[in-house]
ZAKERO-726923 format. One record per atom (N, C-alpha, C): residue in one letter; x, y, z. Coordinates in steps of 0.2 Angstrom, whole numbers, plus 5000, padded with zeros to 4 digits. Atoms other than C-alpha are relative to their C-alpha. Layout:
% ZAKERO-726923
AXYZ ...
//
This chain:
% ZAKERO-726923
X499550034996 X496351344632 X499749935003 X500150094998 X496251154637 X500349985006 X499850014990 X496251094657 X500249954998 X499950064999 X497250944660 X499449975006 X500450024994 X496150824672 X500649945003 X499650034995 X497150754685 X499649945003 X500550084993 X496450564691 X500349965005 X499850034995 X496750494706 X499749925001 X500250075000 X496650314709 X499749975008 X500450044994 X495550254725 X500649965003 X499550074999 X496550124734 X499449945000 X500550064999 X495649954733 X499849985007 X500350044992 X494449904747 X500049944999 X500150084997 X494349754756 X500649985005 X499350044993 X496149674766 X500450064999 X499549954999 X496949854761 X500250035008 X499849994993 X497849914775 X499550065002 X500349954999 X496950084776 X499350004996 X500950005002 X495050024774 X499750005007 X500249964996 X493950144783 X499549955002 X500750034997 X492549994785 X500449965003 X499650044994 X493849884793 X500150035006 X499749954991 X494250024807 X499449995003 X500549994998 X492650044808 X499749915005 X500150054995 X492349874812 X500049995006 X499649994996 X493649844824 X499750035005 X500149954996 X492949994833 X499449965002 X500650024997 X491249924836 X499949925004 X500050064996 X491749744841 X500549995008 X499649984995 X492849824854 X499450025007 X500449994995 X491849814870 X500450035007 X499249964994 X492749924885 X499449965008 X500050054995 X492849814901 X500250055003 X499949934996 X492449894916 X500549995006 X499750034994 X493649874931 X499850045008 X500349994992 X493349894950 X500350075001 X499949934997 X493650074956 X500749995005 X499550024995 X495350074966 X500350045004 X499649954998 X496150174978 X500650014997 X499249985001 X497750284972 X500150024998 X499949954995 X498750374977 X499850094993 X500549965003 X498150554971 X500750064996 X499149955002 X499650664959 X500050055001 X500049925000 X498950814963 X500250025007 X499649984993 X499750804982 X500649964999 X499450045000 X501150704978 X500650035004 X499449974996 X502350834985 X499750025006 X500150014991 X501650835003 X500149945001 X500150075000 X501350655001 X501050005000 X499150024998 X503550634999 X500250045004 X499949954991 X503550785014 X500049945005 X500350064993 X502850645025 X500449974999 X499550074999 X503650505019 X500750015002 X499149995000 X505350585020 X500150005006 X499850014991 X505150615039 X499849945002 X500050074996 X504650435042 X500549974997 X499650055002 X506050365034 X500750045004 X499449984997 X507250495040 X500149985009 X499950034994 X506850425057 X500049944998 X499850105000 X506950245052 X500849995000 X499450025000 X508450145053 X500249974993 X499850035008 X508350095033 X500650084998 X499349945003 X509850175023 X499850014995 X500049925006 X509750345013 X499849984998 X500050005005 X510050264998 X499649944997 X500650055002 X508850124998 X499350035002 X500449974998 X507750225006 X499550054994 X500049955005 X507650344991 X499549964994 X500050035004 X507350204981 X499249965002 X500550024997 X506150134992 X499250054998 X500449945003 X504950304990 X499849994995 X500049995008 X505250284971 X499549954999 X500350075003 X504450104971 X499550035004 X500649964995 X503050174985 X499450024996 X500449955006 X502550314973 X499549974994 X500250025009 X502550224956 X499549955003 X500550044997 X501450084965 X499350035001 X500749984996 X500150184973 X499850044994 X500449955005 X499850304958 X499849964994 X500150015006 X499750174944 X499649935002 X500350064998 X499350014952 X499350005006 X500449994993 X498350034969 X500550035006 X499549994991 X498850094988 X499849925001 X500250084998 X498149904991 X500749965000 X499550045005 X499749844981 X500650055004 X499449954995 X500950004989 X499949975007 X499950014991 X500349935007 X500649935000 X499950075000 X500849745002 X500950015000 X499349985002 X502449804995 X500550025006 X499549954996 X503049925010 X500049935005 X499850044996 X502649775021 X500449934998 X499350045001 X504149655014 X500350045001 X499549974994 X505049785021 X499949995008 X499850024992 X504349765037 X499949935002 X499750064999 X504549575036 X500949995002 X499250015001 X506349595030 X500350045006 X499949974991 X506649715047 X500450064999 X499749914999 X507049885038 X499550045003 X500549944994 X505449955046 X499749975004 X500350024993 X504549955063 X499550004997 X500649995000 X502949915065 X499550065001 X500249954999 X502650085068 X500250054995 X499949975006 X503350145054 X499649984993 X500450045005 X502250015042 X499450045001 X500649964999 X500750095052 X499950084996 X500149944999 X501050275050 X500050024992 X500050015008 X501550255030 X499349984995 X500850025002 X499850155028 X499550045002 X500349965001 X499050285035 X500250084995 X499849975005 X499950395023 X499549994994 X500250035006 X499550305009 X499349995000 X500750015001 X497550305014 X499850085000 X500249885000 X497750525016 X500049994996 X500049975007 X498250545001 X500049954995 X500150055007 X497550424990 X499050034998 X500549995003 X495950444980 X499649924996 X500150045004 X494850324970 X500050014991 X500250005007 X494750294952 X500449954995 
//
């Protein structure tokens, strides 16, 4: 009984898309850039973290449905970007005159509870 032999063909190295010594390259010329450590905010308390915010906003005099919105942008700031960057943010709100200054404080102080570094 006589085996067939099945030949496979190599793909040619060199500019081929999938050449192992090209990735490999890439990989070692890639140096990882270290960035400053930052505070922000922490996702493992997020939901106490909108417990608080909700009661200082339900006393402010900003409306509901900006209000909502407002949180939303707070959140996605301080957990992705910095709290540095969620403080600067909440105060164009207290420029434009939807919060007191006692509501700018108490959120900054928020925003420094529950935040972490990394």
């Amino acid at each position: 009984m006589k085996k067939n032999k099945v030949v496979v063909h190599r793909p040619q190295t060199g500019s081929g898309q999938y050449n192992d010594k090209g990735a490999k390259k890439n990989k070692q010329q890639r140096t990882k850039e270290s960035t400053k450590r930052q505070a922000m905010l922490n996702t493992h308390r997020i939901n106490p973290f909108k417990y608080d915010m909700n009661e200082i906003l339900e006393t402010s005099a900003m409306d509901p449905s900006k209000a909502s919105s407002f949180l939303a942008s707070v959140i996605a700031k301080a957990s992705r970007v910095s709290t540095k960057d969620a403080k600067d943010f909440v105060k164009t709100f207290l420029d434009s005159g939807d919060l007191t200054k006692d509501e700018f404080d108490r959120i900054c102080k928020l925003l420094d509870r529950y935040s972490r570094w990394r």
